[in-house]
C-alpha positions, -999 to +999 in steps of 0.1 A: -566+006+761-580+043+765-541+051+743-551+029+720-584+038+713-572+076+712-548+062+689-574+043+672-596+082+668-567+096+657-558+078+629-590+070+617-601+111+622-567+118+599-577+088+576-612+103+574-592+140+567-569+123+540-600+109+527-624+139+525-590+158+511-585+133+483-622+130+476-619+168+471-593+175+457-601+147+431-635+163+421-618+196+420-594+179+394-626+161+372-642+197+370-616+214+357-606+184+330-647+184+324-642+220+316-613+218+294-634+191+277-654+204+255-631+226+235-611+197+229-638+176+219-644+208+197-610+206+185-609+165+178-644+173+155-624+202+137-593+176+131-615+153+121-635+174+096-600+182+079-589+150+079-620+145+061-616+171+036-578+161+030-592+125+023-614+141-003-588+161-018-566+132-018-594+108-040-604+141-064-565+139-070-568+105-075-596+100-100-583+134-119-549+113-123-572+084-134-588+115-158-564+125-172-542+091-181-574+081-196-574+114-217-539+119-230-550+073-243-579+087-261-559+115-275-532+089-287-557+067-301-571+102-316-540+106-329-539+072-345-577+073-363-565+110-378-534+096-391-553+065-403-580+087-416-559+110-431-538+077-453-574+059-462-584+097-475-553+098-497-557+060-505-592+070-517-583+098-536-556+080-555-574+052-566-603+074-574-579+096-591-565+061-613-606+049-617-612+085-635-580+081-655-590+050-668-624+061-680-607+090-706-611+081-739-635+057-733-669+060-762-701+059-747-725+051-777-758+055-760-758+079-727-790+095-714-787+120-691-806+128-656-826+151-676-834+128-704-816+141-730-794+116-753-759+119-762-746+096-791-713+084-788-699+106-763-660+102-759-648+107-720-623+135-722-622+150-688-632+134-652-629+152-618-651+163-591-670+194-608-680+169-637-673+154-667-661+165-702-675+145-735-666+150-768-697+147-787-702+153-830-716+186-819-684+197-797-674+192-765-702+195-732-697+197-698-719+179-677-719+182-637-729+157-609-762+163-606-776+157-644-760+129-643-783+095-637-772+077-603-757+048-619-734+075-644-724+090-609-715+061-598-697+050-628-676+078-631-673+081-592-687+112-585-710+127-551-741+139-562 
């Protein structure tokens, strides 16, 4: 019984070594990953800050993509209302063009003026933009826009 308690000492004296060794060696092993720790935690906060910048860049590109197909659909449709613009312009010119064609020769018998002044059967001879040309028994007179009454303006389709 004395071998086997000797026995018994031994092993649990070298399982009480093994023990203390392991326990050791273990926290030897959680210091040093605890020190190597932090400047990977550093690093994970750097990845994660450019990961988070990248993500930006990525939805800036995004909504600049949106930006832009947006702009070059306005510019078509700008495109489109100049064009349109530009035929309604030339529409409106020709028929005011064919309105102030149709008004030559016409006789005026009584036509009073912004001014108040009378003109007794005035003949249209000349209609454009700068005015209008009658032939009256006294000659021919020139007579702009703006001595004209509203209504003459608009009769003869002029802008004030």
């Amino acid at each position: 019984m004395k071998n086997f308690l000797a026995i018994l000492l031994f092993l649990g004296g070298f399982g009480y070594w093994g023990w203390h060794y392991y326990t050791q060696k273990t926290t030897a092993r959680i210091q040093d990953i605890s020190a190597q720790l932090p400047p990977l935690e550093q690093l994970v906060a750097q990845k994660r800050a450019e990961l988070a910048a990248v993500t930006n860049a990525v939805e800036v590109q995004k909504k600049a993509a949106a930006t832009r197909e947006a702009l070059n659909v306005l510019t078509a449709r700008q495109k489109l209302l100049n064009d349109e613009k530009t035929a309604l312009l030339r529409q409106r010119q020709t028929l005011t063009s064919t309105s102030r064609q149709s008004l030559i020769g016409v006789v005026l018998t009584d036509l009073t003026l912004a001014d108040g002044r009378k003109l007794n059967q005035a003949r249209v001879m000349k209609v454009d933009d700068t005015g209008v040309s009658f032939a009256v028994p006294s000659g021919v007179l020139r007579v702009t826009p703006r001595e004209l009454t509203p209504e003459l303006r608009d009769y003869f389709r002029l802008a004030p």
